[in-house]
C-alpha positions as CSV (number, residue, x, y, z in Angstrom):
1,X,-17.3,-18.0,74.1
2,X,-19.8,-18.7,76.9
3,X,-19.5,-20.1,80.5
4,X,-21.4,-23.7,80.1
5,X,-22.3,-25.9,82.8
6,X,-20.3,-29.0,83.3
7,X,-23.0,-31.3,82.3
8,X,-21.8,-30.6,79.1
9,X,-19.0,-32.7,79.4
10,X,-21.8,-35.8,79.6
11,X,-22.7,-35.1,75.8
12,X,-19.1,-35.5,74.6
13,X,-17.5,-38.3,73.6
14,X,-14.5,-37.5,75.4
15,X,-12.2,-40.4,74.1
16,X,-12.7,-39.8,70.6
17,X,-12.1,-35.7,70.9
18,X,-8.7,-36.3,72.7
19,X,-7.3,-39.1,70.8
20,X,-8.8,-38.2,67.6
21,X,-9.7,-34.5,67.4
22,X,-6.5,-33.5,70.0
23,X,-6.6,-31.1,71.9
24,X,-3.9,-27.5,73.1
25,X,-2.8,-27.5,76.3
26,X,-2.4,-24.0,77.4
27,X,-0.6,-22.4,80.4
28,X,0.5,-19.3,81.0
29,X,-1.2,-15.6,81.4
30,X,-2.3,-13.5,78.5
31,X,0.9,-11.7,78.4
32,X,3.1,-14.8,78.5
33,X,2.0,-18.4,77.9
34,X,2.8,-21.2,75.4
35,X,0.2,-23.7,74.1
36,X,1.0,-27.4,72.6
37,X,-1.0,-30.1,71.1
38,X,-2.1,-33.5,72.7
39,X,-3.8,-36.5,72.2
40,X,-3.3,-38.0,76.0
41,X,-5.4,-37.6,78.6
42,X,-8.9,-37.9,79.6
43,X,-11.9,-36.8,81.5
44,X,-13.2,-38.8,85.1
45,X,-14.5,-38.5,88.7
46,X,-11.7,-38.5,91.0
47,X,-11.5,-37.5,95.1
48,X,-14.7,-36.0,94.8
49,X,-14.3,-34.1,92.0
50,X,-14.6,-33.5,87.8
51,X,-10.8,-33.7,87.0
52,X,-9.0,-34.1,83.4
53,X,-5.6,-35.5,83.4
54,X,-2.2,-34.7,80.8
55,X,0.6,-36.0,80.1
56,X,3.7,-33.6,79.2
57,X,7.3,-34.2,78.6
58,X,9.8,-32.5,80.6
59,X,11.4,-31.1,77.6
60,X,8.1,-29.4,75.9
61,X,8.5,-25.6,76.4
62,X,4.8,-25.9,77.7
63,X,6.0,-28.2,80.7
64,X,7.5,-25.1,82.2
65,X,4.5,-23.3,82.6
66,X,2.5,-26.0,83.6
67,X,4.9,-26.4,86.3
68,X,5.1,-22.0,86.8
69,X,1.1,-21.7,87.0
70,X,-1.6,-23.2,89.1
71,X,-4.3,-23.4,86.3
72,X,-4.5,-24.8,82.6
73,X,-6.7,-25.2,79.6
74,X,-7.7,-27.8,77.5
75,X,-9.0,-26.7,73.9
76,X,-10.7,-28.6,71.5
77,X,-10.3,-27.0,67.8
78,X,-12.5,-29.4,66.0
79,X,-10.9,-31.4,63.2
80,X,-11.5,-28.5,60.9
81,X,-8.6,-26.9,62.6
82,X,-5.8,-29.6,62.0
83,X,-3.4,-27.8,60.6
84,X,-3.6,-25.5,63.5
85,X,-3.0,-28.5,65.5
86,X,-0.3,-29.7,63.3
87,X,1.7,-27.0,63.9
88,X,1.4,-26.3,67.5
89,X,2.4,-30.1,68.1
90,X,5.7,-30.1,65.7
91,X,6.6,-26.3,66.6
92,X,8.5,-25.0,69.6
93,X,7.1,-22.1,71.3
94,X,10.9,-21.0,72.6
95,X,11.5,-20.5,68.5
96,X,8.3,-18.9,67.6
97,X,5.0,-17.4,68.3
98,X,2.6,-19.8,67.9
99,X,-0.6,-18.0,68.1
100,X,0.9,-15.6,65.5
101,X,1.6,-18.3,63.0
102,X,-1.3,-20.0,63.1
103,X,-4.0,-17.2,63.7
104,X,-5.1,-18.3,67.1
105,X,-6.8,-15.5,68.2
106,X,-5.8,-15.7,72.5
107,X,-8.8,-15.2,74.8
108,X,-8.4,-15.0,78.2
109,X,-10.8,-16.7,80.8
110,X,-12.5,-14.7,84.0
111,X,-9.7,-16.3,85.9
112,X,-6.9,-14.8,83.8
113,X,-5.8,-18.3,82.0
114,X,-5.8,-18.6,77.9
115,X,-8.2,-20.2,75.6
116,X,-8.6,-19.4,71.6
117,X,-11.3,-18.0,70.2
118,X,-12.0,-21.0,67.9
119,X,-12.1,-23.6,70.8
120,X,-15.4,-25.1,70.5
121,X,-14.6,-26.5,74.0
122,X,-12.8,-25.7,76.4
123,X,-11.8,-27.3,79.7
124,X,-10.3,-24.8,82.8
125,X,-8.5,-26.3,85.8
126,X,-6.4,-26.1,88.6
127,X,-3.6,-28.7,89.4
128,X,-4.5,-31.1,91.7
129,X,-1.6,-33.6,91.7
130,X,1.6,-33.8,89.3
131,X,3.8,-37.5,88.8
132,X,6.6,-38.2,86.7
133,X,6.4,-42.0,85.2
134,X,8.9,-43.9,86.0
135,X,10.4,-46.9,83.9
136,X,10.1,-49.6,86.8
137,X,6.9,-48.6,87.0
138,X,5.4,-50.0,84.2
139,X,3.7,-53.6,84.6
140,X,3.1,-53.8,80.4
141,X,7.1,-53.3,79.3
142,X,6.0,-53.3,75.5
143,X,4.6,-50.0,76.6
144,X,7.7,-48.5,77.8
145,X,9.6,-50.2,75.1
146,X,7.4,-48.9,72.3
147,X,6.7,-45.3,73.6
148,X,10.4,-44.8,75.6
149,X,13.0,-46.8,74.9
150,X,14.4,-44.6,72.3
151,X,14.3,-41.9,74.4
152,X,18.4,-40.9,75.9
153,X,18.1,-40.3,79.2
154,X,14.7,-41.6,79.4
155,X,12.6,-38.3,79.7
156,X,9.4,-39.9,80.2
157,X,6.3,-37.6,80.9
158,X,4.6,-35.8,83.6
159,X,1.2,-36.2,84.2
160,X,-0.8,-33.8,85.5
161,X,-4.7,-34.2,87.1
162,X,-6.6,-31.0,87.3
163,X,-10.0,-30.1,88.7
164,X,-12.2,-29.0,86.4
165,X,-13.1,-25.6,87.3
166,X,-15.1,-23.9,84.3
167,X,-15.8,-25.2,80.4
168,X,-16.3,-23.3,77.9
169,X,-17.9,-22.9,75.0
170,X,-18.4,-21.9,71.3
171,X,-21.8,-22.8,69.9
């Protein structure tokens, strides 16, 4: 795993490796983290800076340490991984060790946050901003109704927007 410059980023197609390839979401140290698979977000430009944005439900284990740290990753497996992926985004990390049942091997960044040695990419931030959707909120209501309604209690996500401090990666 090497430091790359965040050019990188430019010769990704972004959409495609979130929505299609997913993605872990990692928080936590190296001692003590939790990790869960995605397939929201995305990449852009926003108050001067390269940010990446999440979205996490209140009720993933991973939403705690989200909320506990200042810094997350973001790492792309490639599709060769998927069952990797598969399991990180069915499992619970409060009734299991994730990295242990899969065979992620944890790595841990210069700035003490964890990444997996078979990330091919890897995206580094800080929080920037954290907002919790709101029902009212939402100007399409087939959106809410197909992706919340079904929810008791209506524990709809937290999104998350993150500078992009340092990518990674594994060529």
């Amino acid at each position: 795993m090497k430091k790359a410059d965040i050019a990188r980023l430019g010769k990704e197609d972004v959409i495609k490796a979130i929505g299609k390839e997913w993605m872990l979401v990692t928080a936590g140290t190296p001692d003590k983290f939790n990790t869960m698979t995605a397939s929201w977000g995305g990449v852009g430009y926003l108050w001067n800076k390269a940010v990446a944005f999440v979205f996490i439900r209140p009720e993933r284990y991973t939403h705690e340490f989200v909320e506990n740290n200042e810094r997350l990753t973001l790492a792309f497996l490639g599709n060769e991984n998927r069952e990797i992926l598969n399991f990180c985004g069915t499992k619970s990390g409060r009734d299991c060790n994730k990295a242990k049942e899969t065979g992620l091997s944890p790595v841990a960044t210069e700035t003490g946050n964890v990444t997996f040695s078979q990330a091919r990419l890897t995206l580094e931030g800080r929080k920037l901003y954290r907002g919790k959707f709101n029902a009212e909120d939402f100007l399409d209501k087939t959106l809410f109704e197909r992706w919340y309604n079904d929810q008791p209690g209506g524990t709809l996500h937290t999104v998350y927007v993150v500078e992009i401090e340092n990518i990674y990666v594994n060529d």
